[in-house]
N, C-alpha and C positions, 0 to 999 in steps of 0.2 A: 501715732504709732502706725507704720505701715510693714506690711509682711509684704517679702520680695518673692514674688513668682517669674519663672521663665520655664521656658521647654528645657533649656539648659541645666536648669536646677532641678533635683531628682527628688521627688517628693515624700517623706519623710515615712518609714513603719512604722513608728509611734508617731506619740500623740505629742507632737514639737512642730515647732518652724526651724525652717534650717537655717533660714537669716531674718532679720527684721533692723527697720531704718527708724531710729529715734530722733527725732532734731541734730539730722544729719553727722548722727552716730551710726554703726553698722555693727551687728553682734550677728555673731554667726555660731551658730549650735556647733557641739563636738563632732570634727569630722572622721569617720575611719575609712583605712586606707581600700575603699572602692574603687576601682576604674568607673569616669562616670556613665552613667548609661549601661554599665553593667550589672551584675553583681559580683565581678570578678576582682579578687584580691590577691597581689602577687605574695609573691616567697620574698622573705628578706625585711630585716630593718629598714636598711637604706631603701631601695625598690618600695618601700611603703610610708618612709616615711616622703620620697618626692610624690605618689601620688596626694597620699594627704595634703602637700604645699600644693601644689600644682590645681587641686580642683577647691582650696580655698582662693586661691588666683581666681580662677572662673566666678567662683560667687562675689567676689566682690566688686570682679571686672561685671559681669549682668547686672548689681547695684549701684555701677555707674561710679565704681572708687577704681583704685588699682592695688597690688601689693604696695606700691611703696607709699601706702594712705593705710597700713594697717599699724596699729598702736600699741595691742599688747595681745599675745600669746598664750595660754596654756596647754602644756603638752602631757599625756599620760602618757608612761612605758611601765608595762609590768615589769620590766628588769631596770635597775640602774646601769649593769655593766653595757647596755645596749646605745648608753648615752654618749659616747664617743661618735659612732658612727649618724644616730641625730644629729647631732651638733656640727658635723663634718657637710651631710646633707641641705642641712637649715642655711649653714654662712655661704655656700656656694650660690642657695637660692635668694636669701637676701642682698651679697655681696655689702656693700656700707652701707646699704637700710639697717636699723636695728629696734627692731618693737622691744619694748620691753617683756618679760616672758617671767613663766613659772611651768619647773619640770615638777611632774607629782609622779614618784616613782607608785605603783599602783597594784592593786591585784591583778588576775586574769581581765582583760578587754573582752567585748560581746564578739562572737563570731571569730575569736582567738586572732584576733588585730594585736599587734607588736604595738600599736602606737594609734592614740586620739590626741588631735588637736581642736581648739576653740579659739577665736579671736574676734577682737573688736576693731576696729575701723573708723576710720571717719569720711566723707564725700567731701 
């Protein structure tokens, strides 16, 4: 088991890794929609849910995979009705990749995030 460090990758307020490489599996902790390097969280489903794709992108591209090497998804939204405009966001940023996934409609998100996602990977 190896835990994936870079300057890239933001290091965790609790007590987690935010990615770790199994025999060249890749599990990557729930991500909420940060700008990286920030703490800054935009307005909007969509606007959060492409940051959450986008810097799952960056973790897996730093662990040396790419999006189109990720295998399965889970995604929290506190609201169901919010699931259109995910799913509108998600197939633009996959295009014919397609991991297999699991939406958990959810309570309230930490830091009042519209959307966490988690995925696994392979290298």
């Amino acid at each position: 088991m190896k835990i994936i460090e870079t300057d890239k990758i933001p290091k965790p307020a609790g007590h987690y890794s935010p990615i770790i490489e199994h025999k060249g599996t890749l599990y990557i902790s729930g991500q909420l929609p940060f700008i990286l390097g920030t703490r800054e969280m935009p307005k909007g489903i969509r606007a959060q849910t492409e940051v959450v794709l986008n810097n799952i992108e960056t973790l897996v591209t730093e662990a040396g995979s790419s999006k189109n090497q990720i295998i399965q998804m889970r995604l929290y939204i506190p609201n169901v009705e919010l699931w259109d405009d995910v799913n509108a966001v998600y197939s633009e940023f996959f295009g014919d990749h397609r991991p297999v996934r699991c939406v958990v409609p959810t309570r309230d998100l930490h830091y009042g995030a519209l959307i966490e996602i988690e995925a696994t990977a392979f290298i």
